[in-house]
C-alpha positions as CSV (number, residue, x, y, z in Angstrom):
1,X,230.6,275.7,-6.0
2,X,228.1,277.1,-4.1
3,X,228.2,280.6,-2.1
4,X,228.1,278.3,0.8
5,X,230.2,276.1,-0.5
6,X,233.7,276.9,-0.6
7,X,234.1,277.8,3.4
8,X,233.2,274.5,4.0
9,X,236.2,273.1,2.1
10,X,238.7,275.6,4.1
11,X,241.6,273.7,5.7
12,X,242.1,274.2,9.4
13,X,245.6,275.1,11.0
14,X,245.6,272.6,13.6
15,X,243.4,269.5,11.9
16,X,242.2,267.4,15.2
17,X,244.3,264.9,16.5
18,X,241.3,262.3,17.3
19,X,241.4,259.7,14.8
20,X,244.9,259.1,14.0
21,X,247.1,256.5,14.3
22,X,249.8,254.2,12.8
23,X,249.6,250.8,12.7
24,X,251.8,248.2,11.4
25,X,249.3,245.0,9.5
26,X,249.7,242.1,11.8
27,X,251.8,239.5,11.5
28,X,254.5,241.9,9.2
29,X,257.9,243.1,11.1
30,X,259.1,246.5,9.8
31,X,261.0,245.1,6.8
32,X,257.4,243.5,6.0
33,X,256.0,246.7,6.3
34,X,258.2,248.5,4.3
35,X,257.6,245.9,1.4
36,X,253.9,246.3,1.8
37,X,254.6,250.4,1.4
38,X,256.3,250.1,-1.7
39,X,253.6,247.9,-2.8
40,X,250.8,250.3,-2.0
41,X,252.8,253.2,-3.6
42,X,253.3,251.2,-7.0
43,X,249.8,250.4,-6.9
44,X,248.9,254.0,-6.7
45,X,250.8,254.8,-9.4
46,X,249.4,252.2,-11.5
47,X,245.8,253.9,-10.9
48,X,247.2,257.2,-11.7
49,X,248.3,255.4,-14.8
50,X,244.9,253.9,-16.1
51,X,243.5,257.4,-15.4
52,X,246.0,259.5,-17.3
53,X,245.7,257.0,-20.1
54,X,242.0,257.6,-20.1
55,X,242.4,261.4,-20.6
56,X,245.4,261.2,-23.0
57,X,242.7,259.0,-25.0
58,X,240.4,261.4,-25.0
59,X,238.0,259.4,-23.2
60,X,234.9,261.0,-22.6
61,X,233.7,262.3,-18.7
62,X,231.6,259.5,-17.9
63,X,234.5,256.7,-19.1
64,X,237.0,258.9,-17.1
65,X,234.7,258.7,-14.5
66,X,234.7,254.7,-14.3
67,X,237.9,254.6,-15.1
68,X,238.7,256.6,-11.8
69,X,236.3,254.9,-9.9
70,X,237.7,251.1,-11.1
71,X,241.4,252.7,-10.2
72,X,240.8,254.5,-7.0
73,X,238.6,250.8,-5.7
74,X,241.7,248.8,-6.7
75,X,244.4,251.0,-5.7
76,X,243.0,252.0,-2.2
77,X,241.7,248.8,-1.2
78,X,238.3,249.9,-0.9
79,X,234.8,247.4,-2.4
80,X,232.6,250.9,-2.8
81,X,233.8,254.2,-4.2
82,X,231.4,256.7,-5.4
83,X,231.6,260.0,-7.0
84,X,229.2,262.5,-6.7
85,X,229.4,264.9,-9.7
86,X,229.0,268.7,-8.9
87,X,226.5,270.3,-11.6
88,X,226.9,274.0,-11.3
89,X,223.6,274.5,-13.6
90,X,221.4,273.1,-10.3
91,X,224.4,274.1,-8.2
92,X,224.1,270.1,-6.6
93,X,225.7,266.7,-6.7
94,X,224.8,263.7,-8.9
95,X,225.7,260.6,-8.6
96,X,227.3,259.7,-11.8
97,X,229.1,256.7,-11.0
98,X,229.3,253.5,-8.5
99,X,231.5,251.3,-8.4
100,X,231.0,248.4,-6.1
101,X,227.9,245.6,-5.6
102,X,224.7,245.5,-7.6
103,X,223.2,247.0,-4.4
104,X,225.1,249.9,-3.6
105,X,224.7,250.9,-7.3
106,X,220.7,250.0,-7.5
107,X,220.9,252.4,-4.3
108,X,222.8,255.5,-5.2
109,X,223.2,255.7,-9.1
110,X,221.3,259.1,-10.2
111,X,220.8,259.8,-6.9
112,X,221.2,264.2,-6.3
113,X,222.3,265.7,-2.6
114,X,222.5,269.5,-2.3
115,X,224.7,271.8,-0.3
116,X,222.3,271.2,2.8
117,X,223.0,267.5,2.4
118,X,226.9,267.7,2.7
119,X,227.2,271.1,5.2
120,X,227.0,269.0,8.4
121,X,229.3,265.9,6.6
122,X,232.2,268.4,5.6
123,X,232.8,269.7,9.4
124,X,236.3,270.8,10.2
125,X,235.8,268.1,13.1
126,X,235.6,265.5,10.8
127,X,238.8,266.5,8.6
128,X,241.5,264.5,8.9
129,X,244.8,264.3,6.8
130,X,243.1,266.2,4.0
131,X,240.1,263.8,4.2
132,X,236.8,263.8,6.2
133,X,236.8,260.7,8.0
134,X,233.2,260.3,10.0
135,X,233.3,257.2,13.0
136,X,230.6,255.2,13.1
137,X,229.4,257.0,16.5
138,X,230.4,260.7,15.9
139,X,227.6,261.6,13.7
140,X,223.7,261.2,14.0
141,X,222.5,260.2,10.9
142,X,218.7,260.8,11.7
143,X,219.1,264.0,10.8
144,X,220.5,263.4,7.4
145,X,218.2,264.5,4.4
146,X,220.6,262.2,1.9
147,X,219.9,258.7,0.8
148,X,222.9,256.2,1.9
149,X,223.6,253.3,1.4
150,X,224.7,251.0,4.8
151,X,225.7,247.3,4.0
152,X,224.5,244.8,6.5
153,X,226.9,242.6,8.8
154,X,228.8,243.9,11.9
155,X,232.5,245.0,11.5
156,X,234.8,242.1,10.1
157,X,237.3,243.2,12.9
158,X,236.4,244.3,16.1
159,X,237.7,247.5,18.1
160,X,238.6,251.0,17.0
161,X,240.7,249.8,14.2
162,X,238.2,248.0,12.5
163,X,235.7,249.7,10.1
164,X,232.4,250.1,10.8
165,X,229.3,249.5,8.3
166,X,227.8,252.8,9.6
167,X,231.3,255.0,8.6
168,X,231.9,257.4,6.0
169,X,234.4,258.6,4.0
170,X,234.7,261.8,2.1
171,X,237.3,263.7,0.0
172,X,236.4,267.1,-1.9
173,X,237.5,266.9,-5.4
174,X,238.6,270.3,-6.5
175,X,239.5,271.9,-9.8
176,X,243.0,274.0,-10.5
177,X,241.5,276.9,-9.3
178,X,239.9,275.7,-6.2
179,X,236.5,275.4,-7.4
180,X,234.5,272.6,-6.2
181,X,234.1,269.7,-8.9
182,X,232.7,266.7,-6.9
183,X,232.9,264.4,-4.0
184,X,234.3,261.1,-3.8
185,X,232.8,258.8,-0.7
186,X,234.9,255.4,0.0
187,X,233.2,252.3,1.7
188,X,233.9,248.5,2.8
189,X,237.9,248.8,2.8
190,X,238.4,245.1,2.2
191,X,240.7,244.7,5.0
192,X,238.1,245.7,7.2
193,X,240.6,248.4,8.8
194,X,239.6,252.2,9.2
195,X,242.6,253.9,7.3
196,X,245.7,255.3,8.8
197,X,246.8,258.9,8.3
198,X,249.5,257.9,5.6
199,X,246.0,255.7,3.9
200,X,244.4,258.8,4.1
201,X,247.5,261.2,2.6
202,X,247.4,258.9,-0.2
203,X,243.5,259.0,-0.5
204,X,244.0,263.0,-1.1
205,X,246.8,262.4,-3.0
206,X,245.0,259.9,-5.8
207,X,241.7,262.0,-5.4
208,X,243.8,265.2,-6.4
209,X,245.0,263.8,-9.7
210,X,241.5,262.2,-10.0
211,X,240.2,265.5,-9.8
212,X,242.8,266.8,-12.3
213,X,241.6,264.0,-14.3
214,X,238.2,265.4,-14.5
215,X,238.6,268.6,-14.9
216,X,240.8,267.9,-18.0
217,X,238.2,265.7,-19.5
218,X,235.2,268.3,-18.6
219,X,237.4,270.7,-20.3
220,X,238.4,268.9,-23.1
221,X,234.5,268.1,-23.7
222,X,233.9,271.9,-23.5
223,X,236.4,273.0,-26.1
224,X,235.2,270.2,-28.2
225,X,231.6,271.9,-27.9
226,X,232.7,275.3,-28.2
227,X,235.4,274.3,-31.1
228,X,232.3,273.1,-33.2
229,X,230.2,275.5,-32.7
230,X,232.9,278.2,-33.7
231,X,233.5,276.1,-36.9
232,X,229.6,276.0,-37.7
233,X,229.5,279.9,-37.2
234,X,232.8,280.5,-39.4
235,X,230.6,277.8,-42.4
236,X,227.9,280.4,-41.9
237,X,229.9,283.8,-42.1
238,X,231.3,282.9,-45.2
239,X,228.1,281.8,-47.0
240,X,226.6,285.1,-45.6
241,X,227.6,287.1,-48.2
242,X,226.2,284.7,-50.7
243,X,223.1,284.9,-49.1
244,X,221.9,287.9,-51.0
245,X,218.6,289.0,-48.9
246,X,217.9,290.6,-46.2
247,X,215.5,287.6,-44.4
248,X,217.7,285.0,-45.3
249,X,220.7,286.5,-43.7
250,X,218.8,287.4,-40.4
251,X,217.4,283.3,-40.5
252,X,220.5,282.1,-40.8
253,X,222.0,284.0,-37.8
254,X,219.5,282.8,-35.4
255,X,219.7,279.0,-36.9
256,X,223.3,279.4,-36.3
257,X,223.0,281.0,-33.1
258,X,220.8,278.3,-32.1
259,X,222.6,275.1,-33.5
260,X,226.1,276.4,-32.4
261,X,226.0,278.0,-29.6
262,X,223.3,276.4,-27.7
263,X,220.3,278.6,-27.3
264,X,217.0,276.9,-28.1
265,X,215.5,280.4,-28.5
266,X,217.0,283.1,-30.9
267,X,215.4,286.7,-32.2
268,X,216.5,289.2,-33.9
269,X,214.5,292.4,-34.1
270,X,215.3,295.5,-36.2
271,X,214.6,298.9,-35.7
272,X,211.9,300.6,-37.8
273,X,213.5,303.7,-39.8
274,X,213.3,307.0,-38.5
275,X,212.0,305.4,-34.7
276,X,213.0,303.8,-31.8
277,X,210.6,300.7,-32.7
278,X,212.2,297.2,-32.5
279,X,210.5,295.2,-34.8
280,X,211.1,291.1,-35.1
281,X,212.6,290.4,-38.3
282,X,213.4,286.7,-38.0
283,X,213.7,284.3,-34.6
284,X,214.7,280.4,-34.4
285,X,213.1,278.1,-32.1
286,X,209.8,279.7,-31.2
287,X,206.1,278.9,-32.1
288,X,204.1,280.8,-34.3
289,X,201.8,282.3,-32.0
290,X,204.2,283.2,-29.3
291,X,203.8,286.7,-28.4
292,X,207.6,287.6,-28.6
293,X,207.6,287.2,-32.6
294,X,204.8,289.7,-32.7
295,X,205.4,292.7,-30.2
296,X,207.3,295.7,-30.8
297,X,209.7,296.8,-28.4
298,X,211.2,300.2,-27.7
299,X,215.0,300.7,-28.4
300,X,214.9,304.0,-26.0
301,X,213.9,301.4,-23.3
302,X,215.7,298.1,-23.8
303,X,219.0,300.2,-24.3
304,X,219.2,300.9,-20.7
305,X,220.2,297.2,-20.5
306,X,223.1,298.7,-22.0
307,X,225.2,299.2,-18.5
308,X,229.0,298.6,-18.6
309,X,228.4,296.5,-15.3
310,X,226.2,293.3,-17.3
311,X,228.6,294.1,-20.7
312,X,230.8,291.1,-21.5
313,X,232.5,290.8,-24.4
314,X,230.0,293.7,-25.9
315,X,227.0,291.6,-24.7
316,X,224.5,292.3,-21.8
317,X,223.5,289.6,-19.8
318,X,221.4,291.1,-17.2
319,X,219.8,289.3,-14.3
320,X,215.9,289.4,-14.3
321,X,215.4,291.5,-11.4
322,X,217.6,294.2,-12.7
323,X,216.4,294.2,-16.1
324,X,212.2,294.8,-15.0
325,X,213.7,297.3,-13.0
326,X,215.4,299.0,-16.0
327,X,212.5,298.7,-18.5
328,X,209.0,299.1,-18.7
329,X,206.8,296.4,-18.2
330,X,205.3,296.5,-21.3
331,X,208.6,295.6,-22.8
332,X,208.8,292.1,-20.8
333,X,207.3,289.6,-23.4
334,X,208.7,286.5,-22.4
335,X,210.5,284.4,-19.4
336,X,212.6,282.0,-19.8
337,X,212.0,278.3,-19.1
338,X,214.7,276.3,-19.0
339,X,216.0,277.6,-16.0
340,X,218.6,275.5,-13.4
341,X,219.7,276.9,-9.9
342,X,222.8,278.5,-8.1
343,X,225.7,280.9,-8.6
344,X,226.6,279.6,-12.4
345,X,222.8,278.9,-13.6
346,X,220.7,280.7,-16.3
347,X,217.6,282.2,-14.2
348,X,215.8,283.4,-16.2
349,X,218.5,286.1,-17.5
350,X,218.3,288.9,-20.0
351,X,220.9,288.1,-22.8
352,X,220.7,291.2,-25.3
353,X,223.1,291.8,-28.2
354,X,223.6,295.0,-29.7
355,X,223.7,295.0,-33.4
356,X,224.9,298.0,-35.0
357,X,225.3,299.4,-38.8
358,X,228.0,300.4,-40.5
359,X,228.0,304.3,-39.0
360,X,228.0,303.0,-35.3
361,X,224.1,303.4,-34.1
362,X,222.1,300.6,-32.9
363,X,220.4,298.7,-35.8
364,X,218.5,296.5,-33.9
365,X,219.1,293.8,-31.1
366,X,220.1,289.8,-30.8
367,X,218.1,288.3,-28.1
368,X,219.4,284.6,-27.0
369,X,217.3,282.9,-24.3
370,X,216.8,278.9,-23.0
371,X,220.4,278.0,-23.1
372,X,220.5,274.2,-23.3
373,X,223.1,274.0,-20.3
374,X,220.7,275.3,-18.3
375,X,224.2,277.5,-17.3
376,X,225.1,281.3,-17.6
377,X,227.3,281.7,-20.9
378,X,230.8,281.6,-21.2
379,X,232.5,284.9,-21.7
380,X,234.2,282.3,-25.0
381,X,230.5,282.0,-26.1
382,X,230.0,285.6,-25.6
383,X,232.7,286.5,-27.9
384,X,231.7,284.1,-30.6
385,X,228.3,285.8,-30.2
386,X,229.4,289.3,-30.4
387,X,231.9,288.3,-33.2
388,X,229.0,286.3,-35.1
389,X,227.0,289.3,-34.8
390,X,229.3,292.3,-35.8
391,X,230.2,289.6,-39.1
392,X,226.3,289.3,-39.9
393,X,225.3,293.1,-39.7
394,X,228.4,293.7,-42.4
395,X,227.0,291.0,-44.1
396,X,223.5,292.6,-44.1
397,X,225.4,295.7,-44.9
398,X,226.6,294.7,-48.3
399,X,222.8,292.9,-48.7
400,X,221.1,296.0,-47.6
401,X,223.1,297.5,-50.5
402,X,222.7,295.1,-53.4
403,X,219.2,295.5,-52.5
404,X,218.4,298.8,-52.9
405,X,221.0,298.9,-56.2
406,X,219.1,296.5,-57.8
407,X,216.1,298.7,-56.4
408,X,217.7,302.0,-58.3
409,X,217.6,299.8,-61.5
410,X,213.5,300.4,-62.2
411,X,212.3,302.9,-59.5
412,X,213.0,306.0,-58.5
413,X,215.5,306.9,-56.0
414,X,213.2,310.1,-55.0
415,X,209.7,308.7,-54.8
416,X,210.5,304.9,-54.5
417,X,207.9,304.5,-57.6
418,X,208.8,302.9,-60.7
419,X,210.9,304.4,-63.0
420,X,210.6,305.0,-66.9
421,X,212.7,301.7,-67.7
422,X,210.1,300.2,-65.3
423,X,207.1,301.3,-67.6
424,X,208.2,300.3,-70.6
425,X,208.5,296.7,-69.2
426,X,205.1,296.6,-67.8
427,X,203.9,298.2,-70.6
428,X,205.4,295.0,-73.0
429,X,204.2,292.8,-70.4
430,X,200.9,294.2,-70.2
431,X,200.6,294.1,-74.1
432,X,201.4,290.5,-74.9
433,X,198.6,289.3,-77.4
434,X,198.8,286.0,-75.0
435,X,196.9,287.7,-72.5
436,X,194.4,290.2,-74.5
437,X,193.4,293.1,-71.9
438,X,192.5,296.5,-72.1
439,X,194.7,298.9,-70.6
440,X,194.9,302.4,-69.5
441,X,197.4,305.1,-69.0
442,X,197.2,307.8,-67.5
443,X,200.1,310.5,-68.0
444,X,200.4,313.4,-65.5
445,X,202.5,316.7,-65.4
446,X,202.6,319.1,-62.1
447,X,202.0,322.6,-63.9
448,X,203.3,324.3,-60.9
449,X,206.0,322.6,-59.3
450,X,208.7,324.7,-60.7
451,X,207.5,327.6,-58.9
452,X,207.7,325.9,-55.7
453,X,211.0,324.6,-56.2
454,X,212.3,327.7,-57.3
455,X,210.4,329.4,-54.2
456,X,211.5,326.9,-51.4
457,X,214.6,325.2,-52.8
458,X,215.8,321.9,-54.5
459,X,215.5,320.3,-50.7
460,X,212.0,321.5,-49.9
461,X,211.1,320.4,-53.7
462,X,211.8,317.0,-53.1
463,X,209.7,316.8,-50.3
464,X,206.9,317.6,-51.7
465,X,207.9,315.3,-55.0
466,X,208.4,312.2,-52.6
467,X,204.9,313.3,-51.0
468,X,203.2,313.3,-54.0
469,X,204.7,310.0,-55.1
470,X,203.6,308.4,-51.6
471,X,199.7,309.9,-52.2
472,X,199.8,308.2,-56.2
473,X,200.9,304.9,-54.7
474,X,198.4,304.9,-51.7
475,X,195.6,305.7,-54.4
476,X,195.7,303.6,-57.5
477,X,194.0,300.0,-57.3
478,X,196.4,297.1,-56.0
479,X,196.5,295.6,-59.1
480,X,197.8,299.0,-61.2
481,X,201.2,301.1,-60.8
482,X,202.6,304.2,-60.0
483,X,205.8,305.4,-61.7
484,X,208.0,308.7,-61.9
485,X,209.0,309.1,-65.2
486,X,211.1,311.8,-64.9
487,X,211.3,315.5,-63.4
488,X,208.1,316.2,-62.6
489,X,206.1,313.9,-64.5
490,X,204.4,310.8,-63.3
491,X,202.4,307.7,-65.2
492,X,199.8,305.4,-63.8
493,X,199.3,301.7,-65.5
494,X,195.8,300.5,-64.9
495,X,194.9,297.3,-65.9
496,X,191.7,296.1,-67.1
497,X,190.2,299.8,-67.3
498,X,188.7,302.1,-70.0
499,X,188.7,305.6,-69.7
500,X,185.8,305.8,-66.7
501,X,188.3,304.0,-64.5
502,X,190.9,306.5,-65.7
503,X,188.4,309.2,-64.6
504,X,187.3,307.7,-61.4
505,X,191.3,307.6,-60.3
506,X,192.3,311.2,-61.9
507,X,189.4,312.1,-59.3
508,X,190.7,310.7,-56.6
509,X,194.2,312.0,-57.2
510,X,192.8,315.8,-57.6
511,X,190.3,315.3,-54.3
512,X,193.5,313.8,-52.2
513,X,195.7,316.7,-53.3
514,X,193.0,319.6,-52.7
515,X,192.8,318.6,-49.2
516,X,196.3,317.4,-48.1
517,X,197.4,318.4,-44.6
518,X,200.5,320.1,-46.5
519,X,200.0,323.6,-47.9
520,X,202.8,323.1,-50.3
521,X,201.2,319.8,-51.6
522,X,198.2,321.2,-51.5
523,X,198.8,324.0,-53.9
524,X,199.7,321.6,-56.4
525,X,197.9,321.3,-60.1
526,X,198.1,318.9,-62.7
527,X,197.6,318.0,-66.3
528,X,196.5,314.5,-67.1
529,X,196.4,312.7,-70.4
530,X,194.9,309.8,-70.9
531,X,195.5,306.8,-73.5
532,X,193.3,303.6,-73.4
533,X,194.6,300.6,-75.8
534,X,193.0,296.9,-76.2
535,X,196.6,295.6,-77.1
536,X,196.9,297.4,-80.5
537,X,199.7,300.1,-79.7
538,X,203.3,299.6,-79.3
539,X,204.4,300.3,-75.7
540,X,206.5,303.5,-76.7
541,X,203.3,304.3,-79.0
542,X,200.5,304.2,-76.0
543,X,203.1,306.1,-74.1
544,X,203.2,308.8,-77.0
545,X,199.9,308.9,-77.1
546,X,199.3,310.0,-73.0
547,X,201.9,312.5,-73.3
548,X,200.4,314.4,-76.1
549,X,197.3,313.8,-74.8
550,X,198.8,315.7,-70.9
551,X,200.4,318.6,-72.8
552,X,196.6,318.9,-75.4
553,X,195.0,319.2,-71.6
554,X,197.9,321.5,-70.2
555,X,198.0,324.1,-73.5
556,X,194.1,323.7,-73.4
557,X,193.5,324.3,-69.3
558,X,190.9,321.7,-69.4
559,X,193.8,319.6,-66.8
560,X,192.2,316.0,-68.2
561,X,192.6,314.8,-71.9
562,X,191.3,311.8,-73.2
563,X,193.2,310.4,-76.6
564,X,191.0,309.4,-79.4
């Protein structure tokens, strides 16, 4: 319901007496009426009947909807019922279903009134036994903004018991808790009489379980929703951990995200090591080019979205004002599109999601935008989300970890460069008589490290190891390798080179030490040897051949050997 909304639907204390009246039909003595009560009741219950059996059916909203209509007609005595369906995401009324002639229905089907439509119709003037009863007279319909539909004809009975063409009736239909859930208009009583207050008591009455009705089947279709996409996101979480890389994992969340929960737009962005960058890593429902899958974002920034007062079920939805208040403009890459209207309505909302690693900190960030209700998520949805979420990063957790332990198994856990094991398989690849190329490698010893180590420490040490692993990998060609072979000792594989491309790299290597911004690195020396092969040696032979060539250079001072 609209802010507006629910004062109009507030009983009165002292509903005005104009308007009511008893009447006995013509023609009946009491006994007659009494008869013709008891008929009326049983009727009503038979409509509460058909509409109870359409829920207990499980019927879906728009049968229920007919069903009501067909019941309400035929147990109220009235040729035109319509119901005009509150939607909370355009916080307005729809008409859903008519039932009545071919041209009440050609007129009002699909047609949409908001609040401004029904304010002046739902007066407290008008209210009358629960119901808003409006005379033909009492009400100038020039100023109405609504379409209606008026059948032609005068009155089939004359005077101020018979109905008029030109009058209306409405009764609110409201959920359990009060909240508004559509509006049910009457016309063309086929008796021709305006009702009586007892008519109208049993109006309300019928409309109340009506609107029970409803709400039960709007529910029931809800759950269903919500019930399959919690069973799609529990298929997911247990395949995650079969799902044994990192992008596969983080596509799978958002496809999920998407398909179950009902977000046409889903990214996940993860923050770059040792910064507050957000980075995307994998997204569902956008277009290449959109800028969102591109831009980097800034955790310090987006985690002042983090405010207790938009947290739900450890999500942050944050309303749009608010969050380009909170966080610099450069961080606002997209706006939402599928917006709706009112109280309950996505506008163009913030939905963020924490996700966080195993030791608590913020490993990167769930956005979900373009909700296809066009409405604000459930706090249900929320917890699916948050749940979903918490389940994937665990999930990338034990990824994360495969990953780097089938890493370990050929590089270096120091340097990140190959390792020894590594080698020797490139090395037998290399020299498959399949593919006849010459090869050369180059073998390299730090003369000096020692000192340093022993000087600054094991952790300083490293440092200087893992920066002089970086500066090997940035240097050789992209088709040739770097690798640690052990302590400090490192190999390069170059492919396709004799011993001037051997030279021309050894070069490089010396030049980019000599003048390294680090004074530790840059103090470093080196002994190279230098093997070349055209396929002929063994792997553990050319491999031989470098190192004895490295220690010839390093007993000799010459720093480079060549093998013969």
């Amino acid at each position: 319901m609209g802010a507006l909304g629910r004062a109009w639907f507030e009983r009165t204390s002292q509903p005005p007496a104009a308007m009511t009246n008893s009447r006995t039909p013509t023609g009946t003595n009491g006994s007659d009426g009494a008869a013709v009560a008891r008929a009326e009741f049983a009727s009503s219950l038979q409509g509460l009947l058909a509409v109870s059996r359409a829920v207990r059916n499980g019927a879906d909203v728009a049968s229920v909807l007919e069903t009501i209509a067909a019941a309400v007609s035929s147990t109220l005595g009235f040729q035109t019922v319509v119901l005009n369906v509150y939607r909370p995401e355009w916080d307005d009324f729809y008409v859903q279903t008519v039932q009545g002639s071919e041209l009440v229905r050609t007129a009002l089907l699909g047609q949409v009134y908001n609040w401004d439509s029904w304010k002046p119709l739902l007066h407290p003037r008008f209210l009358r036994a629960g119901a808003y009863f409006i005379p033909n007279d009492a009400f100038d319909w020039s100023t109405d903004t609504g379409t209606r539909f008026v059948p032609d004809g005068e009155p089939l009975i004359d005077g101020p018991l018979g109905w008029h063409p030109n009058d209306e009736l409405f009764v609110p239909l409201e959920r359990s808790d009060g909240e508004i859930l559509g509006i049910m208009s009457f016309g063309e009583p086929f008796e021709g009489l305006r009702p009586t207050d007892e008519q109208l008591a049993l109006v309300v009455t019928l409309a109340s379980h009506a609107a029970l009705a409803l709400e039960t089947a709007q529910e029931r279709e809800r759950l269903e929703r919500h019930q399959r996409g919690l069973e799609q996101l529990l298929r997911v979480s247990s395949q995650l951990p079969q799902t044994m890389t990192t992008e596969a994992i983080l596509d799978s969340v958002c496809e999920a995200v998407q398909e179950a929960l009902g977000f046409d737009k889903v990214l996940i962005e993860l923050r770059e090591e040792g910064t507050e960058l957000l980075r995307p890593a994998a997204s569902a429902g956008w277009e290449e080019n959109e800028e969102a899958r591109s831009s980097t974002l800034d955790l310090s920034r987006i985690s002042k979205l983090f405010d207790p007062c938009f947290e739900i079920a450890g999500c942050y939805l944050v309303p749009r004002d608010e969050a380009e208040r909170r966080v610099d403009p450069s961080q606002v890459v997209y706006e939402s599109v599928r917006n709706g209207r009112g109280p309950a309505a996505w506008n163009h909302h913030w939905l963020v999601v924490p996700l966080y690693g195993t030791d608590g900190t913020v490993r990167g960030i769930l956005w979900a935008d373009e909700p296809q209700s066009r409405l604000l998520p459930t706090e249900n949805v929320l917890q699916a989300l948050r749940i979903f979420a918490n389940h994937a990063m665990e999930a990338l957790a034990v990824a994360t970890q495969l990953a780097e332990t089938r890493f370990l198994a050929d590089h270096d856990p120091l340097t990140r460069l190959l390792n020894r094991r590594a080698l020797l398989d490139e090395l037998h690849e290399a020299g498959e008589p399949s593919v006849p190329r010459s090869l050369s490698l180059v073998f390299l010893d730090l003369d000096n490290f020692k000192e340093i180590n022993d000087r600054h420490g094991h952790v300083t040490g490293d440092r200087v190891l893992s920066q002089f692993g970086s500066l090997l990998e940035e240097l050789v060609r992209t088709e040739d390798d770097a690798f640690r072979v052990g302590g400090d000792e490192f190999a390069l594989l170059l492919r396709d080179a004799g011993e001037s491309d051997a030279r021309e790299v050894v070069a490089r290597i010396v030049d980019a030490v000599e003048s390294n911004i680090d004074p530790l690195v840059r103090v470093l020396t080196a002994s190279f040897g230098i093997a070349t092969s055209g396929c002929r040696q063994e792997p553990e032979e050319l491999l031989r051949i470098a190192d004895e060539a490295m220690y010839q250079a390093k007993r000799t001072g010459t720093r480079i050997e060549v093998a013969a």
